[in-house]
C-alpha positions as CSV (number, residue, x, y, z in Angstrom):
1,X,-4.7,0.0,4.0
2,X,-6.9,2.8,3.2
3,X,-9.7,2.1,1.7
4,X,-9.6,-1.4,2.0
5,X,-8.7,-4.4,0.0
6,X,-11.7,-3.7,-2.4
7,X,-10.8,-0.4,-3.3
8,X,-7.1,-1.3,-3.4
9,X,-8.4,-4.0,-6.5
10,X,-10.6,-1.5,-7.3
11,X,-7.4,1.1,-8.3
12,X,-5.4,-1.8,-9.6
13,X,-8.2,-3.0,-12.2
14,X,-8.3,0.5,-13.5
15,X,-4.6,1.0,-13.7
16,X,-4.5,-1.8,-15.8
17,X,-7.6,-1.4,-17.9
18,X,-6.3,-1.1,-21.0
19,X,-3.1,-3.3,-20.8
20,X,-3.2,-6.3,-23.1
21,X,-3.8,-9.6,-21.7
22,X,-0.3,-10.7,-22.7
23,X,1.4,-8.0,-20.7
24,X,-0.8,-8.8,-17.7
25,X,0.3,-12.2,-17.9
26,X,4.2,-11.3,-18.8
27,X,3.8,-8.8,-15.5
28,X,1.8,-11.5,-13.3
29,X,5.0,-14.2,-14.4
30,X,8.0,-11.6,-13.7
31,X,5.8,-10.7,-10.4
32,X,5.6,-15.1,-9.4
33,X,9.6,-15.5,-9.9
34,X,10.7,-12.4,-7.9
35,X,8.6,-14.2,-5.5
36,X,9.6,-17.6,-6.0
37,X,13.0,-16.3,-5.9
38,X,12.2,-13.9,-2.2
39,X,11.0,-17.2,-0.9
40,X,14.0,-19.3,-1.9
41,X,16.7,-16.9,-0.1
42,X,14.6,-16.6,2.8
43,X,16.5,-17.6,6.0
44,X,14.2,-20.6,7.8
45,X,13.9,-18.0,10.8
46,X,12.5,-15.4,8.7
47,X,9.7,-17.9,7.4
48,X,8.7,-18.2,11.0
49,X,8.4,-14.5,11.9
50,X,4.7,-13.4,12.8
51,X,3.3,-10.8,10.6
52,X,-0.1,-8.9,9.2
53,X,-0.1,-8.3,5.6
54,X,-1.8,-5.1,3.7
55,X,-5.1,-7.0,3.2
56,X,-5.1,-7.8,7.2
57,X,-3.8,-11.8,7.3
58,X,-2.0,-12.6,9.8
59,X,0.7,-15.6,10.8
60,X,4.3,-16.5,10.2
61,X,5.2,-15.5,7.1
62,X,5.7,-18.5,5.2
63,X,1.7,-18.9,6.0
64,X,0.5,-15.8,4.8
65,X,3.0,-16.2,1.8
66,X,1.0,-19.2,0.9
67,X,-2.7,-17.2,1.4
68,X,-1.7,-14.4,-0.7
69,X,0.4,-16.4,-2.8
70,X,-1.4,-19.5,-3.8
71,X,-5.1,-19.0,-2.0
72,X,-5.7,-15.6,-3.2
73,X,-4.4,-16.5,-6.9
74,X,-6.6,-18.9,-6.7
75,X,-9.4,-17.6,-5.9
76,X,-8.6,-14.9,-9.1
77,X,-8.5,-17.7,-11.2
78,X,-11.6,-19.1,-9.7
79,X,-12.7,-15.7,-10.5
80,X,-11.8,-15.4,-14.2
81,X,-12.8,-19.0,-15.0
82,X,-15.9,-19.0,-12.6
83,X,-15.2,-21.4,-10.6
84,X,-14.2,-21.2,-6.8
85,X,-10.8,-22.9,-6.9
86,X,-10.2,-22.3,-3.3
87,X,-12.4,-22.0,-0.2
88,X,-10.7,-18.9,1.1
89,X,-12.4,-15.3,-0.1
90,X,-10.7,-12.3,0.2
């Protein structure tokens, strides 16, 4: 990823500077079910595949699903709330 993870939040902050909280949220919920519903018409063997994501995790894909998909919310909303909701950093 060029630039790294940092400057890849970095861009994605600013893109979204001035977008109300309410269409952050309505984006972050039409963002969860398209991957809820990825996940859920994913074959077993597919799950199981090995893979690196963008942001360098690496695993079968079921696993790093659940990092960037529940650990690295997480640790957002541990962010925004200011508490660390998840031992994993990113």
């Amino acid at each position: 990823m060029q630039g790294g993870i940092d400057s890849y939040n970095e861009r994605q902050v600013a893109k979204r500077a001035d977008v109300p909280v309410q269409e952050l949220l309505a984006e972050f919920e039409r963002n969860r079910a398209a991957t809820i519903a990825a996940v859920e018409g994913a074959e077993e063997a597919l799950l199981s595949t090995p893979i690196r994501s963008a942001g360098g995790i690496t695993g079968p894909l079921a696993g790093v699903i659940y990092a960037v998909a529940v650990q690295h919310v997480l640790a957002h909303v541990g962010d925004i709330v200011g508490t660390e909701l998840s031992a994993q950093r990113w």
